[in-house]
N, C-alpha and C positions, 0 to 999 in steps of 0.2 A: 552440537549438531543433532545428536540425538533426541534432545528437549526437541529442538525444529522441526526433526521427522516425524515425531512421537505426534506431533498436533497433523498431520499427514498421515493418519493411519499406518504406519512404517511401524515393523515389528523392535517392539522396546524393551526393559527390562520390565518386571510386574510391578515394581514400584510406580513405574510410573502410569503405567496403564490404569491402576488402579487411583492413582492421583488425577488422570485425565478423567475419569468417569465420576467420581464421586465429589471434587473440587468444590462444584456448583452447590451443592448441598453443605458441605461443611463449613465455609467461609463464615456464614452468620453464625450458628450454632458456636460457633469457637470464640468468634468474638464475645459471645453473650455468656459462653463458658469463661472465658476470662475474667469478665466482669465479677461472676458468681463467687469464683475462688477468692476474690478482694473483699468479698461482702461476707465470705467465710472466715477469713481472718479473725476477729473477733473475738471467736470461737474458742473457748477453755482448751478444746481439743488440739488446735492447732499450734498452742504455746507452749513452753517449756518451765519448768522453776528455775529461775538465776542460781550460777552456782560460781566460784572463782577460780579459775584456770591459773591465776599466776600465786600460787601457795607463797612466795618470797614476801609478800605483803604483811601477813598475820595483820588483820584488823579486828580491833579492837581486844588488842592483847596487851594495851599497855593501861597505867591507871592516868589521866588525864588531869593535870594541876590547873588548868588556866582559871583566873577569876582571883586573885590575889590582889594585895590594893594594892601593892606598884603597878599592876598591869589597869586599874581602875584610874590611879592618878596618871599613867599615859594616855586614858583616855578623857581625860578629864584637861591636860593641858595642850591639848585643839581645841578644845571650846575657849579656853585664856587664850592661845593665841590668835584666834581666829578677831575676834577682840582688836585688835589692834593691826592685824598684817592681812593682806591681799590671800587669799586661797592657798595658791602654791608654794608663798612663801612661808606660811603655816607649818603648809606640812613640811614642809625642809626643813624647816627650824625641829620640828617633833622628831624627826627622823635622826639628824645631826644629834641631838640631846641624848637620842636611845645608844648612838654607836653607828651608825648605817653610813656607808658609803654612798653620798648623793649625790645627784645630780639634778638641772634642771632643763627641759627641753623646751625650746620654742619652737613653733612648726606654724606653716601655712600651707592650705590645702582648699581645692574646690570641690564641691560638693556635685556637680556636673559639668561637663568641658566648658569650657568659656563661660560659667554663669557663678563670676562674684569670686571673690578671693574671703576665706575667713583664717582665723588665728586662732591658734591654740596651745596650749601649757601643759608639757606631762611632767610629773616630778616621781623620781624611783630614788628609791633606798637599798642596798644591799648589805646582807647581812650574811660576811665572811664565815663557812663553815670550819670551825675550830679540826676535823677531821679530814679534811680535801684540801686539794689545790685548785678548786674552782673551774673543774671540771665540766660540773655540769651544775643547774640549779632549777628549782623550781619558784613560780610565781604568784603573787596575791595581788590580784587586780582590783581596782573598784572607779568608778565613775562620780563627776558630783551630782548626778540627775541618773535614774534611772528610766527605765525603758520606758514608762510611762510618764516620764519629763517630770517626778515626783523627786524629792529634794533625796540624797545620797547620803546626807554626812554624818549617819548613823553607821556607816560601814565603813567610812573613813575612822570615825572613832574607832571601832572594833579594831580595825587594823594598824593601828597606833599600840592597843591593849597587846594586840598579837606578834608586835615587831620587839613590846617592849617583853614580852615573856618568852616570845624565841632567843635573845638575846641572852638572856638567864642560862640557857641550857647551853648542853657540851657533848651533842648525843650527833648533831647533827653532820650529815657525809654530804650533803650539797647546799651549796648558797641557796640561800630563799631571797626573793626580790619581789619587793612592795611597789607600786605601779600606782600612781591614782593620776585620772586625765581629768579634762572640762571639755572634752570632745566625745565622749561617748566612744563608738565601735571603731570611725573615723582617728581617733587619737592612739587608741593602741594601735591600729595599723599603721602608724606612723612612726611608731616608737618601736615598734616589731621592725619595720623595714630598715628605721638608723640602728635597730642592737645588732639586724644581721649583716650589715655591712651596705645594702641596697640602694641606700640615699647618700648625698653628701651634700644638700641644703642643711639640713639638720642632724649635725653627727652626734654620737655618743659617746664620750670616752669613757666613762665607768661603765663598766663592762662586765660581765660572769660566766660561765662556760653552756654548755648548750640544756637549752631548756629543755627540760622532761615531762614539763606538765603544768599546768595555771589550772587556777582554780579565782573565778569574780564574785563581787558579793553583792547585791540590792538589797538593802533594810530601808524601804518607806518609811516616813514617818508614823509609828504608833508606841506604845508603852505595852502590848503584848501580842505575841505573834503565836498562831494553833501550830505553825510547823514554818517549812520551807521548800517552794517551789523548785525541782533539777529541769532543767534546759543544756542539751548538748549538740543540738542541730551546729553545722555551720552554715554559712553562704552559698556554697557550691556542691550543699547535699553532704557534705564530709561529717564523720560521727565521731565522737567520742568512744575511745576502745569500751567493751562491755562490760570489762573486770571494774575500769573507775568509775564506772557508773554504777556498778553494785557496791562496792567496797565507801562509797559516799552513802548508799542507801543503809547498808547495814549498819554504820558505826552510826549515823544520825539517828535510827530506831533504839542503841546502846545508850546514848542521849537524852533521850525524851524529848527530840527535836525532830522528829521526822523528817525526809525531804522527800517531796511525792512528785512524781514526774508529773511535769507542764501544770505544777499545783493542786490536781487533781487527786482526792483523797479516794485512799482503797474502798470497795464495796464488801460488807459485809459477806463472811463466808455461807452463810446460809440463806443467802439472797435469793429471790428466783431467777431465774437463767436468763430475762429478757432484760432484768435488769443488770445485772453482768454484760450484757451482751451491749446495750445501748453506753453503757462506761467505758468498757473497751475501745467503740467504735468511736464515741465523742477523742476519749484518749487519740488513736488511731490519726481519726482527723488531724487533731493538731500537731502531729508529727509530719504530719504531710505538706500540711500549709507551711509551718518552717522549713523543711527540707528542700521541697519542688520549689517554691516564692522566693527562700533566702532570709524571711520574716524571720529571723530569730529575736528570740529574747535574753537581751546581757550582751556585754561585751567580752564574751569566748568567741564568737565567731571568728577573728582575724586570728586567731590562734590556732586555728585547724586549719588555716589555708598553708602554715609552713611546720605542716605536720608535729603539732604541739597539740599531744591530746587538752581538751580543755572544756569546761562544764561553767554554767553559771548557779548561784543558790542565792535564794530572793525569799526573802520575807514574806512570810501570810501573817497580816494581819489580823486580828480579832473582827468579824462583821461588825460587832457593836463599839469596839476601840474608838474614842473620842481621837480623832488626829487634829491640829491644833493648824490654825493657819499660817501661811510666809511672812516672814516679818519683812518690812520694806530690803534691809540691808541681807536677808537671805541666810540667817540662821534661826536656829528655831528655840521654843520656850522649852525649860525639864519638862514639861508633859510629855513634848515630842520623844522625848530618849526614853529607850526601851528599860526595863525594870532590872534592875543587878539580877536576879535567875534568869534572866533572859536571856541578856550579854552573854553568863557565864554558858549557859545551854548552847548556844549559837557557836563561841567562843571554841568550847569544848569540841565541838564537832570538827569544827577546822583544825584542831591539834589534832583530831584523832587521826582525822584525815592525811596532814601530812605527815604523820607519823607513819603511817601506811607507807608512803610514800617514798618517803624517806628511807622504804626497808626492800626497795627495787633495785634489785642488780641490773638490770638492762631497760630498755624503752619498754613499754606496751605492746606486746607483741603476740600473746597466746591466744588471746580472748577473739570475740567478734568485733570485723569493722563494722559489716554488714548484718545489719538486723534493725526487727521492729521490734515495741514493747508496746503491745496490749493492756499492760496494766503492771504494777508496782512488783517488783520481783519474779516477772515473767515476761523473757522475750519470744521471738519468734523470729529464726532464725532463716538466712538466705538462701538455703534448700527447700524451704517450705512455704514463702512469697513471690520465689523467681520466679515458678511454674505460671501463676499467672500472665506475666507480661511473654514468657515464650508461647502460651494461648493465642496473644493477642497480635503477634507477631506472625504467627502459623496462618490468622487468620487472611491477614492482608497476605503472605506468599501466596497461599491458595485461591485467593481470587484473581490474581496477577495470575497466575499459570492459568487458569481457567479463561480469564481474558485475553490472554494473547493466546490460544489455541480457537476462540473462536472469533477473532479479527477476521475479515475480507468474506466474503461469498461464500452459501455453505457449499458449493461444489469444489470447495479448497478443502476440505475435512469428507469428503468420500473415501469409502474404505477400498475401491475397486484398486488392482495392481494393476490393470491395460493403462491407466491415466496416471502412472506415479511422475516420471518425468514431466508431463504435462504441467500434474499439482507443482512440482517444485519448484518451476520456472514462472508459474504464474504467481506463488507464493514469493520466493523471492522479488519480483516485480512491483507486486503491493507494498512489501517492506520498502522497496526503492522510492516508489509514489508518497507514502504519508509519513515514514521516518521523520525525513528532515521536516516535516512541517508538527510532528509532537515534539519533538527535540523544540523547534523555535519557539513555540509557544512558552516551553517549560523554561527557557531559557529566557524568555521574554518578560517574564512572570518575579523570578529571581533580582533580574536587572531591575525592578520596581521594588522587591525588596530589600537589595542592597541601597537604594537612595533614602531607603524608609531608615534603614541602620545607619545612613551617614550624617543626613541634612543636622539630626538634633545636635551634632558634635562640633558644627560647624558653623552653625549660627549663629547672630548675633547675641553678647552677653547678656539683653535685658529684654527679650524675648521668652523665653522658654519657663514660662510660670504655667501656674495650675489650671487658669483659664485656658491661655494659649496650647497649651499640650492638648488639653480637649478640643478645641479648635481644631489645632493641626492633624492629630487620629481623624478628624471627620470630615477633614478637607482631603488627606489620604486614602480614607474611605471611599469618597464619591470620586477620585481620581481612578482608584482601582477598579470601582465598579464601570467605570466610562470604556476603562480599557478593554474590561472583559466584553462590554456589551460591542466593542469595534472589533474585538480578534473574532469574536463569534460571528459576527456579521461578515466580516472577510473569507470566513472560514465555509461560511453555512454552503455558498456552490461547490467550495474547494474539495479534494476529498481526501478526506481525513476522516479515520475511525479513532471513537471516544474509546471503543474496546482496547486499543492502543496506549492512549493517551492517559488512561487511570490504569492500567498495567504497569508501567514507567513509573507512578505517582506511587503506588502502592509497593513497588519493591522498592525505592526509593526512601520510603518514609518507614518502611522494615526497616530500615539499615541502621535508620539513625535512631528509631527506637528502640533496637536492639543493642546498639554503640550505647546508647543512654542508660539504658534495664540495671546496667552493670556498674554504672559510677552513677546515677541517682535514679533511685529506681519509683521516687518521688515523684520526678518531674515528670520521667519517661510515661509512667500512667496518666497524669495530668496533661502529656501532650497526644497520649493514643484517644483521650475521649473527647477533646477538642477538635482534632484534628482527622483522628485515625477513625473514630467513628463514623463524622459523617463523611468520609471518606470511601468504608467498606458499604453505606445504605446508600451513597450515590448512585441512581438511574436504578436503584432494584425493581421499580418496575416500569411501563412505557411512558415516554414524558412526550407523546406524539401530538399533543393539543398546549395554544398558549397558556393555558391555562396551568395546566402541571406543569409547566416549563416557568410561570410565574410563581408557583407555588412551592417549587424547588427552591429557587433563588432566593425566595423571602426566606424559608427553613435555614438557606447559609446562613446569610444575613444576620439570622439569629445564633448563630454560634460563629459568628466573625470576632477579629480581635476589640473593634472598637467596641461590640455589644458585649464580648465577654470580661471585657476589661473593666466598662462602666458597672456591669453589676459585681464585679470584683471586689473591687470600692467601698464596698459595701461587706461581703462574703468574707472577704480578706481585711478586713479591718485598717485598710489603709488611711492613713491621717489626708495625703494627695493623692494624686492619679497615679495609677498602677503603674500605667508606662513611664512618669518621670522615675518613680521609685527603682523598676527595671534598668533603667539609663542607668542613674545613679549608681545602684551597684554594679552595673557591668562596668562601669569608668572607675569604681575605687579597689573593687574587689575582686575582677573578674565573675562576675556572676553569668551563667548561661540563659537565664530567661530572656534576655533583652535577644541577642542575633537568634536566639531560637524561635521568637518570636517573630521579625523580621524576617527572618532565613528560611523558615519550613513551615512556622504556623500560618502566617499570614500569606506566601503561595500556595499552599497546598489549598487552604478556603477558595483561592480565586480559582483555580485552575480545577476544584471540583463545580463551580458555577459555571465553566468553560465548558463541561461535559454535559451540562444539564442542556445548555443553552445551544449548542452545534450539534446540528442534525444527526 
């Protein structure tokens, strides 16, 4: 009530008087300060040195054996048996031969609701720790195609090398479990859902105690690699703790195998600052594009959906490394296999690794979820990126107060006390007159984008391709846009204030950006400048002629989903359309871009063209 009065000249607290007076002015300034603070990130200044919070690990304290020729000749008989047996039964055979407790899974899964059924094979090996009762264990993943649909079965080899020299040892307190799919992200999350009980299409019965940590491997084809790409984004924004991401960094520099976040090699320390500054920022980027989109690279992502910290480490090949081509039947020439210092380097790093690991009394627990990392052994921590998005947050509240204090006539905002009652009844009265009619509209608005979130789930199976999804975004398009241009027209005698109506949209779209800031703080930015920006520059100045009222709309138009999506496409490096991509994961992995899109990005666009367009 006292917000209410307060726009009534009624005596308030100073906070708020002083937010009634100044509101108008700071809305933009904030938003643009928010901006600013992201664009400072970058900044040496604003990062930290990595340092490790869980001391129980001691990495790289121990001397590392791997590279021995039994561990050579278990990688050597996958390529014999590959020779003669189907994929999965390869490795079962290599696995069974080392000791491992195996299994084999078969699984079927779609790839989006109703479009196509496919098949898939995971095969895991376990290997009984000589010290536990299979408590808990940790995992080595790898895929036959990596993220770039480039042949895998150099890390399948490794991890033959690796199961046959874990096996050797007596040191170990948790099972380790070897994991290789022909489904990519899709197949570990299949294999994750039958170990945790989730499924019963495709169950598991060998079994091990609760996972503490995975670690996947990509080695493209080449014969020598400068280092190793770390990737720990997941699906749904979720990160890898910050101790295994440093504790992976430091033992691989122990190595002479580096592992450089998202591939990207350190800049020299006496570099000048712009250059630092643009590596940062490139780095920066691609932490974002994975986190907000879901784009991860490796299959760790399904691994951080049920809180299993988990990282991916990918080969860099040599620029000039001759890589050799697919042979029809899909294994490759000795060129293709990487050099013995190679293996043993690579090798080496993953002993180190779980050796580390291996020396955790509890989960992951001390370190940062939340953070960013500007560059190799320097993050930048959630006290000192959050402040941005509550900038940007502050900005939309304070045009919302600003706007619904100056809704209806200015003879409702007189400061005289002979007219207080008068103001209130006649205030109240306005509320009564255009309430329900922003309520319908926004509600109107919604109800178009829950059809936009359901129809694709619902359609028929031999529909929903790469053409047709572009189709249907632009046949959505000009459906929304028809809508908007008949509620405006219904609207345009009616009376109804816009000052109203983007009040409601703007506290509204705080909410959920502020709900968001805090579990992905990725997206939450990626949905304030889509969305929330031209949201806060809607009607900043008079749109009294068709002309700027044309001029508005086309400005949406240009940052609507179908036009942000298409140049997405592009931006984002998607192989399809954005929006099948978005379905996709929100059907296999819960991803939030899809209903976010749907749910808030795409009314919010229409319902700020609603304001442009009604009187």
């Amino acid at each position: 009530m006292s917000l209410v009065l307060s726009g009534q000249g009624e005596k308030t607290s100073p906070l708020l008087r002083v937010a009634r007076k100044y509101s108008a002015y700071l809305s933009y300034p904030l938003a643009i300060c928010g901006l600013l603070w992201l664009l400072a990130l970058p900044l040496s200044s604003f990062s930290r040195r990595a340092y490790f919070s869980e001391n129980a690990m001691m990495p790289g304290q121990v001397y590392t054996t791997f590279g021995t020729q039994s561990h050579m000749d278990a990688m050597d008989r996958v390529d014999a048996e590959l020779k003669t047996k189907d994929r999965a039964q390869a490795v079962e055979a290599v696995f069974a031969s080392i000791g491992l407790d195996t299994e084999t899974q078969e699984f079927t899964y779609t790839k989006v609701p109703r479009i196509g059924k496919h098949t898939g094979t995971n095969v895991h090996g376990i290997l009984r720790a000589p010290r536990s009762d299979s408590v808990e264990a940790l995992v080595i993943a790898a895929s036959w195609t990596t993220a770039n649909n480039a042949s895998n079965v150099n890390a399948v080899r490794l991890m033959a090398g690796l199961a046959q020299y874990a096996s050797e040892q007596v040191y170990w307190a948790r099972d380790i479990v070897f994991v290789v799919t022909d489904s990519g992200e899709q197949g570990i999350e299949e294999w994750l859902r039958a170990y945790q009980g989730l499924t019963t299409t495709s169950p598991l019965f060998v079994r091990s105690g609760i996972i503490q940590a995975a670690l996947s491997l990509e080695l493209p084809p080449a014969k020598r690699y400068t280092g190793l790409g770390l990737y720990f984004e997941g699906k749904g924004g979720q990160l890898a703790n910050l101790d295994y991401v440093n504790m992976v960094q430091y033992v691989s520099r122990l190595e002479r195998m580096p592992a450089y976040l998202h591939g990207l090699k350190d800049v020299p320390r006496r570099a000048h600052w712009w250059t630092k500054y643009t590596s940062a920022t490139q780095l920066l980027l691609r932490q974002v594009r994975a986190q907000a989109f879901g784009l991860s690279t490796g299959i760790h992502a399904p691994f951080l959906r049920y809180r299993i910290d988990a990282i991916t480490l990918a080969g860099l090949p040599q620029p000039d490394d001759p890589v050799s081509a697919v042979l029809a039947h899909g294994l490759f020439t000795d060129a293709d296999v990487p050099a013995a210092p190679m293996q043993r380097q690579i090798g080496r790093t993953i002993e180190a690794s779980f050796r580390s690991l291996n020396n955790l009394l509890e989960h992951f627990h001390q370190s940062f979820f939340f953070y960013m990392l500007p560059a190799n052994q320097r993050y930048v921590s959630i006290g000192d990126y959050i402040p941005a998005a509550g900038l940007m947050i502050a900005s939309l509240l304070l045009q919302a107060m600003h706007l619904w204090w100056m809704q209806g006539p200015d003879e409702l905002r007189s400061d005289s006390p002979h007219t207080r009652i008068t103001r209130i009844n006649a205030y109240y009265a306005l509320l009564r007159a255009t309430l329900p009619s922003s309520v319908g509209i926004i509600l109107r608005v919604h109800a178009l984008g829950l059809v936009l979130l359901l129809i694709p789930q619902l359609i028929a199976s031999s529909v929903l391709t790469d053409a047709t999804t572009t189709a249907y975004l632009f046949t959505m398009a000009l459906a929304s846009i028809s809508m908007v241009l008949h509620t405006s027209d219904i609207y345009w005698t009616r009376r109804i204030e816009w000052q109203q109506l983007k009040s409601i949209v703007s506290v509204y779209l705080a909410v959920v950006v502020a709900c968001l800031s805090v579990m992905n703080f990725s997206l939450a930015v990626a949905l304030f400048v889509v969305a929330g920006l031209p949201l806060v520059f809607t009607r900043v100045c008079r749109v009294d002629t068709r002309i700027r009222r044309a001029l508005g709309v086309f400005m949406l138009v240009a940052v609507s989903p179908v036009c942000m999506m298409t140049l997405g496409m592009h931006v984002l490096g998607c192989s399809s359309n954005p929006f099948r991509v978005f379905l996709a994961d929100f059907y296999r992995f819960g991803s939030l871009v899809y209903p976010l899109v749907c749910l808030v990005y795409w009314p919010v666009n229409l319902l700020c063209m609603i304001m442009v367009l009604i009187q």
